[in-house]
C-alpha positions as CSV (number, residue, x, y, z in Angstrom):
1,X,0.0,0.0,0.0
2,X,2.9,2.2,0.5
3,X,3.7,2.5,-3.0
4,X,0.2,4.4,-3.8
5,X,1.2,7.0,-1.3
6,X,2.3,10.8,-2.3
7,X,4.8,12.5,-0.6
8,X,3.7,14.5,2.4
9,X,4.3,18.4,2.4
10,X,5.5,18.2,-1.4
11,X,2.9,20.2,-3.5
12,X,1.8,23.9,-2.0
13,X,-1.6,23.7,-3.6
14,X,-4.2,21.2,-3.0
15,X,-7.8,21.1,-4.6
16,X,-10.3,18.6,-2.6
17,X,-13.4,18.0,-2.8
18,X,-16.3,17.2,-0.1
19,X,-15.5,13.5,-0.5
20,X,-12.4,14.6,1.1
21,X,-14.2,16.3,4.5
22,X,-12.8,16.5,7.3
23,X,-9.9,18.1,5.7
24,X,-6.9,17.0,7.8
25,X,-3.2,17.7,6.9
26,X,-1.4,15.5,5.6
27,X,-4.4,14.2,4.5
28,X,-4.9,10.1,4.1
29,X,-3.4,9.2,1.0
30,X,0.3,11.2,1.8
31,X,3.4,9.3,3.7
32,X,3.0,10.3,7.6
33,X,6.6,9.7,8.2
34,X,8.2,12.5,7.4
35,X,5.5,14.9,7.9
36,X,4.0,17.0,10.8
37,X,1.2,16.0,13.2
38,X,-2.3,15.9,12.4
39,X,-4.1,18.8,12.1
40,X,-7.9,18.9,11.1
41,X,-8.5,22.3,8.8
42,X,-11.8,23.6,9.1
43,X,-12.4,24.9,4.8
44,X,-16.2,24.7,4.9
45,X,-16.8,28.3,5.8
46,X,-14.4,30.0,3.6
47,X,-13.5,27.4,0.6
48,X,-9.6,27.5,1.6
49,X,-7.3,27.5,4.1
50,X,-3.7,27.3,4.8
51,X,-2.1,24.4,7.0
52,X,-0.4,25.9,9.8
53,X,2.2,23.2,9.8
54,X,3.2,23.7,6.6
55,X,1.9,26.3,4.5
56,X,-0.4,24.1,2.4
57,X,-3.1,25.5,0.4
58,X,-6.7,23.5,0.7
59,X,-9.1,24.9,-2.0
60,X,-12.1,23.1,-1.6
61,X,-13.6,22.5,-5.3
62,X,-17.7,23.4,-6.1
63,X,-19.3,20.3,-7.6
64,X,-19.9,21.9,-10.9
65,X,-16.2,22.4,-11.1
């Protein structure tokens, strides 16, 4: 299963989608090795946020998009 995983922390721009609620950083399908803790990102309200761990942008997609 490891060899499906994407790096952690390596791409500054993320686009999810509400399948992917609750956001979390790094999010499942990223290496937790060499990454920061957990942290759960609240994007409902505004539609993005930045991790605080490591400067991640979470830009949560419409459905018509």
């Amino acid at each position: 299963m490891t060899d499906k995983l994407r790096p952690a922390n390596a791409v500054l721009r993320y686009e999810i989608t509400t399948s992917d609620l609750p956001l979390h950083c790094p999010m499942d399908d990223q290496t937790k090795w060499n990454s920061h803790p957990r942290v759960f990102l609240p994007i409902e309200e505004q539609g993005e946020i930045l991790c605080p761990y490591c400067g991640a942008l979470y830009v949560l997609k419409s459905a018509g998009q």
